[in-house]
C-alpha positions in Angstrom: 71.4 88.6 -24.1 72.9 85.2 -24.6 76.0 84.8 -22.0 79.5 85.1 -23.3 81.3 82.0 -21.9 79.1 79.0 -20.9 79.7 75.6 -19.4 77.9 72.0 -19.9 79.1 69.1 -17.7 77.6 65.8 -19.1 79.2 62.2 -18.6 82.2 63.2 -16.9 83.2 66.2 -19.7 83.1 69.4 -18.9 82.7 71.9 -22.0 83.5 75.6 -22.4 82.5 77.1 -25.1 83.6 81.1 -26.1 80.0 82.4 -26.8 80.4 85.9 -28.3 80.2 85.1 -31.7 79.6 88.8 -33.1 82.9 89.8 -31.6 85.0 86.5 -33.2 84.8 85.3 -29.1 87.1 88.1 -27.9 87.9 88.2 -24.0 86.4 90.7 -21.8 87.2 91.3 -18.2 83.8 89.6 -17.4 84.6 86.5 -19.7 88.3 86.4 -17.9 86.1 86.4 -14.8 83.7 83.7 -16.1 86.8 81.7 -16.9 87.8 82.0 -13.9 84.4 80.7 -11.9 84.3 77.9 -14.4 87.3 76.4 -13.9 87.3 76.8 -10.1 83.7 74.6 -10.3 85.2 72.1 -12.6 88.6 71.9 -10.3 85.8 71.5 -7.1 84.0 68.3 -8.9 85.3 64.8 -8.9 82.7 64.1 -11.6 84.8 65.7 -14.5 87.5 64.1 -15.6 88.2 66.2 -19.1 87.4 69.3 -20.7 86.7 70.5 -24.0 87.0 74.2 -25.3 85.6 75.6 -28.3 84.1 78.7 -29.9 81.2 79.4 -31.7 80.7 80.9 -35.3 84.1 81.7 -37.0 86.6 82.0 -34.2 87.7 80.1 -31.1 88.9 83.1 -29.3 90.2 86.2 -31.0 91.7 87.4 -27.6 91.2 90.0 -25.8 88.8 92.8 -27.2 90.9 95.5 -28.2 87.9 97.9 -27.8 88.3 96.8 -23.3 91.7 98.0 -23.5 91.4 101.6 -22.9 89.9 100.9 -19.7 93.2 100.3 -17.8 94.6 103.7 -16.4 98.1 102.8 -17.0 99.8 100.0 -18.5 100.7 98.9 -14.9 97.0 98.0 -14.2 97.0 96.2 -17.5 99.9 94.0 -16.5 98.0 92.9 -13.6 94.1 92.6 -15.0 92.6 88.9 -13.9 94.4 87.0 -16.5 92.1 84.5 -18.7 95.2 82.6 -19.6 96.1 82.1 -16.0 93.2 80.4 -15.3 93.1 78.1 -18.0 96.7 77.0 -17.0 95.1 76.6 -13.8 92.6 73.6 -14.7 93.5 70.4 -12.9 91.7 68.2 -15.6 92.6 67.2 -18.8 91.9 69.7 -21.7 91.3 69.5 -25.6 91.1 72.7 -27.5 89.0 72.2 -30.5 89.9 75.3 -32.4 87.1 76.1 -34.9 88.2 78.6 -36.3 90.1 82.1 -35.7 92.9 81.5 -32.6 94.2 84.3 -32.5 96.7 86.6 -29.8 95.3 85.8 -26.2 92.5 82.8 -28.2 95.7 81.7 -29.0 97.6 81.5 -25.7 94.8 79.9 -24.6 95.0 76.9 -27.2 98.7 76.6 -26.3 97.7 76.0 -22.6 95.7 73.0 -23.3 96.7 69.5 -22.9 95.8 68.3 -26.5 94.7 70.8 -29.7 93.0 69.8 -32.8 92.1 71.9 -35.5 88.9 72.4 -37.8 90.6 73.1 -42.0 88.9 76.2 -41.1 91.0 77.2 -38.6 93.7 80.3 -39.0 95.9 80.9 -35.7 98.3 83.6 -34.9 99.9 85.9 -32.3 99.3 89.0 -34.0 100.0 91.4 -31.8 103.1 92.9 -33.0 100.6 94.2 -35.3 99.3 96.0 -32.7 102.7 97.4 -31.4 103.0 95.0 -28.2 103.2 90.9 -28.1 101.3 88.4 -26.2 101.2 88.2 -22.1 99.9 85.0 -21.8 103.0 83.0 -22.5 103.0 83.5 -26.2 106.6 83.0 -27.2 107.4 80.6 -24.6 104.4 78.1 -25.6 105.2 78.6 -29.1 109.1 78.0 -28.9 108.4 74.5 -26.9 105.5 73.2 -29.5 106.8 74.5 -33.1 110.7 75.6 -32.0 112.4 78.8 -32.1 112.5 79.2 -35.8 109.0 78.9 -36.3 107.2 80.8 -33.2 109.9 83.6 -34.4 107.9 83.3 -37.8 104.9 84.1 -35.9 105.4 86.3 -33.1 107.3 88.6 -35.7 105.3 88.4 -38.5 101.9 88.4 -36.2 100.4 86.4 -40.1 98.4 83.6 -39.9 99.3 79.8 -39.6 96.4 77.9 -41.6 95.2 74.7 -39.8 97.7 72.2 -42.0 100.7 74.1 -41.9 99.9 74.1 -37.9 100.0 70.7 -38.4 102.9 70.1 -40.1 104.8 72.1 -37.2 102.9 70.0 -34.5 101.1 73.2 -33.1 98.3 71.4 -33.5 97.8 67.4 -33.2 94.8 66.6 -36.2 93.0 68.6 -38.3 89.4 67.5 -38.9 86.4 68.3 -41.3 84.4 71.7 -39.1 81.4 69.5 -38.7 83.4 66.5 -37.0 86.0 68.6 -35.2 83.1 68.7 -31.7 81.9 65.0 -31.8 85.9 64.4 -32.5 87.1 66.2 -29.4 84.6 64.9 -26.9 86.0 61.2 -28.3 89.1 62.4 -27.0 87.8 63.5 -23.6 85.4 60.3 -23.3 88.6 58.3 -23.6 90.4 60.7 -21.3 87.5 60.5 -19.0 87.7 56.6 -19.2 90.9 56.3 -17.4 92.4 56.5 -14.4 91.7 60.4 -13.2 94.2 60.2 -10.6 96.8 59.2 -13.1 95.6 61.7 -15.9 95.9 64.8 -13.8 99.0 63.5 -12.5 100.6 63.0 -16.5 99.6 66.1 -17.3 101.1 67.9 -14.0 104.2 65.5 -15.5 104.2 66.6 -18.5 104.5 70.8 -17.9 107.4 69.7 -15.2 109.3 67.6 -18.0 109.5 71.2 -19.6 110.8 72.7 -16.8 113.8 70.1 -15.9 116.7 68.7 -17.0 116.5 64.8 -17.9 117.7 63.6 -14.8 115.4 65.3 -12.5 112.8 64.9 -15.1 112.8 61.1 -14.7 113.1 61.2 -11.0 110.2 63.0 -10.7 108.1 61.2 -12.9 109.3 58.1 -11.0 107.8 59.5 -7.9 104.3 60.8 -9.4 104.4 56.5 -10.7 104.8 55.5 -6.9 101.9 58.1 -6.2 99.9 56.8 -8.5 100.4 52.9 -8.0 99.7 53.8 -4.4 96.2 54.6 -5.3 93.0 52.5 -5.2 92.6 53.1 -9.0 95.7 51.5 -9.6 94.6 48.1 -7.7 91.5 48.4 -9.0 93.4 48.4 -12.9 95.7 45.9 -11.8 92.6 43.1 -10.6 90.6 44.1 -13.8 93.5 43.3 -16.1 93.8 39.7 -14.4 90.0 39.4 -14.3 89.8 40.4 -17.9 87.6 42.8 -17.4 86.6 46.5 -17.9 88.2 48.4 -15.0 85.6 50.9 -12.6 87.9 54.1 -11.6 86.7 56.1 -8.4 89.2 58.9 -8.3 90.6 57.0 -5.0 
């Protein structure tokens, strides 16, 4: 049997790719827990710098398999199953979800929790669990209200329809939408670049940018001040500073 959820780490990008393409990429508890291992590896190696998820065949990630849920005694032990969405949000690096194709519920959440999304025309995404009778637990409404506004994540976490790729874009849920067949070799151009700055400073903008969320202007600034004066600190940033006046490529070491 092929494995569910694999990763590929080649020049500095690290690539997980949702391999259950029978079952539109639904999460099990063993996927969560491949999630999990994967993203403690790439967190352990100074040789990523960026990560790309995708799906294979139709879907990126239609959440969780429904047909797992039964398993949980009681809804309690639900609540507190090793979360797949958790884990993603626990990724140090830069991330680029290149959504193939169905994002849907928890595939969804997941999308939302990356750094950068783009989308393949193909692509459908919604949080259709109302459908269901529950909503999302992976930080649905809140990811939604801060990338499309309250109006529109309403639309979707109510409805539980689908949002095709453009109209994603059109609300900024999703940053380009691409031809299917360019929408990998696009997203890894987006990592290579990633992976072609600074890594100190890229993990540090993106730990930045989900605190800007989380504080008012003032203390927003202040705090990206002092992630600056972290950064310029670094070896990376001398190292940028002395190739700019040599006029030259700069080599980043992570120090």
């Amino acid at each position: 049997m092929s494995t569910p959820l694999t990763l590929e780490i080649e020049n500095r990008i690290a690539t997980i790719t949702y391999n259950r393409p029978e079952k539109l990429n639904a999460m099990t508890p063993e996927m969560a827990q491949l999630m999990w291992d994967a993203v403690r590896r790439i967190n352990a190696s100074d040789e990523v710098r960026a990560v790309v998820l995708t799906g294979t065949g139709k879907a990126f990630c239609a959440g969780s398999d429904i047909s797992d849920l039964d398993r949980y005694a009681t809804a309690w032990d639900f609540r507190n199953r090793p979360e797949y969405c958790d884990a993603l949000r626990a990724l140090l690096k830069p991330s680029i979800a290149a959504i193939n194709g169905y994002a849907m519920g928890g595939g969804l959440e997941m999308a939302l929790s990356c750094d950068i999304r783009i989308a393949a025309q193909t692509a459908r995404l919604a949080a259709p669990e109302i459908k269901l009778g529950w909503i999302g637990g992976g930080g649905m409404t809140a990811l939604l209200a801060h990338s499309i506004g309250p109006s529109n994540a309403a639309m979707m976490v109510m409805t539980g329809d689908p949002v095709p790729a453009e109209k994603a874009l059109s609300w900024g849920l999703v940053s380009e939408v691409v031809p299917l067949d360019t929408l990998r070799p696009r997203a890894t151009e987006i990592a290579a670049t990633i992976a072609g700055r600074a890594p100190i400073a890229a993990e540090t903008a993106r730990v930045n940018l989900q605190a800007a969320y989380n504080m008012p202007l003032e203390k927003a600034v202040a705090y990206e001040r002092d992630l600056q004066a972290i950064c310029f600190a670094t070896e990376d940033a001398a190292e940028g500073r002395a190739a700019f006046a040599e006029k030259r490529a700069p080599l980043f070491n992570r120090r």
